[in-house]
C-alpha positions in Angstrom: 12.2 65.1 36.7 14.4 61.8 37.6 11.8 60.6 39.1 9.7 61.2 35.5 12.2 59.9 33.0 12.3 56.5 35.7 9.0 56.3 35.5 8.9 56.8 31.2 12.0 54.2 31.1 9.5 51.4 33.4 6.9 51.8 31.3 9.0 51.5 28.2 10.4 48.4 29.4 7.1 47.4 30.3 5.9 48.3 26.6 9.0 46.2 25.0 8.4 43.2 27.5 4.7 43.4 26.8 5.8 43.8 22.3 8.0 40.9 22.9 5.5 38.5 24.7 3.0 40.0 22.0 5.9 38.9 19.3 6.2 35.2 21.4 2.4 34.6 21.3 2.1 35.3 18.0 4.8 33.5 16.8 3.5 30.6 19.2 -0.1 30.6 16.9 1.4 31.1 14.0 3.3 27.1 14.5 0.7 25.9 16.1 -1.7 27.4 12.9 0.7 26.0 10.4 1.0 22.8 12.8 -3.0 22.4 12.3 -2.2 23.0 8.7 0.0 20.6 7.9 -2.2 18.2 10.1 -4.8 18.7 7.5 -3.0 18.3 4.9 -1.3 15.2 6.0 -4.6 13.7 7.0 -6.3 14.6 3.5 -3.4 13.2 1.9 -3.5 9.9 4.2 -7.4 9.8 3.4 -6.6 9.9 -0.2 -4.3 7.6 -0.3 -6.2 5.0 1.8 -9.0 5.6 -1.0 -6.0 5.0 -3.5 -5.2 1.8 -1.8 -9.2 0.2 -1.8 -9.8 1.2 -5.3 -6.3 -0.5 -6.4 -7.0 -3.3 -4.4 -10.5 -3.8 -6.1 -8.6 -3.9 -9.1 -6.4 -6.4 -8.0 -9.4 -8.3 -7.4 -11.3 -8.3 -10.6 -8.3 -8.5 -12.1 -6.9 -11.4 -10.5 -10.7 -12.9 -11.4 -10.7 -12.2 -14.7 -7.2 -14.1 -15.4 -8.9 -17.2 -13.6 -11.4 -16.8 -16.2 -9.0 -15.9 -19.1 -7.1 -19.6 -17.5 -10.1 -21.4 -17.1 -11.0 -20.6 -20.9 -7.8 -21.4 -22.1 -8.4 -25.0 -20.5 -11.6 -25.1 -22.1 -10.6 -23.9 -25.2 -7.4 -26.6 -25.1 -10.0 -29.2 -24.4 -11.8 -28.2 -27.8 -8.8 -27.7 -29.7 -7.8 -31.3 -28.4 -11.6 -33.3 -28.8 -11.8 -31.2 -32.9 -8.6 -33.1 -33.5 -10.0 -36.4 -32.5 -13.0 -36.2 -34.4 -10.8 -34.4 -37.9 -9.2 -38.1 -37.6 -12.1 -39.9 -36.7 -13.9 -38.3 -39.6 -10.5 -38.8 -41.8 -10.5 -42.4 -41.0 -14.0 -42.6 -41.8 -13.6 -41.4 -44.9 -10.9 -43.7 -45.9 -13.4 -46.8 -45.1 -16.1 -44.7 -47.1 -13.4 -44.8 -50.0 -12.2 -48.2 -49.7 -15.8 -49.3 -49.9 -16.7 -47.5 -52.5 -13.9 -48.9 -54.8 -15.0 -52.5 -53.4 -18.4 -51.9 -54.1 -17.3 -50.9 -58.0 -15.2 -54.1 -58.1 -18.3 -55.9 -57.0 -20.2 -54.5 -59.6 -17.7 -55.0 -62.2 -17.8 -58.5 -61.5 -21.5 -58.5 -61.6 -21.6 -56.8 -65.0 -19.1 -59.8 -66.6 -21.3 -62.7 -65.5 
């Protein structure tokens, strides 16, 4: 009967060393499941944010483009601003001989008109 009851207490430590390296392996893939897990996730999110990145650069890009082009305009558009007030006093100036000889011209014909 000793010999039994050994025999029952071997194989029950046999069964707990056997639940406990069960529990260990388990335990082991669960970390190395939520290791792969976060693995994924950390790569999606890295993928992500490398796509983040390119697209913001892009932007940068056009946008650094179109304020070269909003400069370059406002040059241009300086330039105008700057050759329309040459020719408003040109034209201004102009008119002032255009008036002058137009009152000489009637003085002239006054004259003309007494003789």
């Amino acid at each position: 009967m000793a010999r039994i009851q050994k025999e029952k207490d071997r194989n029950s430590e046999g069964d707990d060393d056997l639940l406990s390296r069960l529990k260990n392996n388990t335990h082991e893939e669960n970390k190395a499941n939520m290791t792969r897990e976060n693995n994924d996730t950390t790569n999606t999110f890295l993928d992500n944010y490398c796509e983040i990145e390119a697209k913001l650069e892009m932007v940068l890009s056009r946008l650094s483009k179109l304020e070269e082009k909003s400069q370059s305009e406002k040059r241009a558009q300086s330039l105008l601003v700057a050759e329309n007030s040459k020719m408003v006093a040109k034209i201004t100036c102009l008119t002032a001989t255009v008036t002058e000889l137009q009152e000489e011209n009637e003085s002239i014909r006054t004259l003309l008109a007494w003789q």
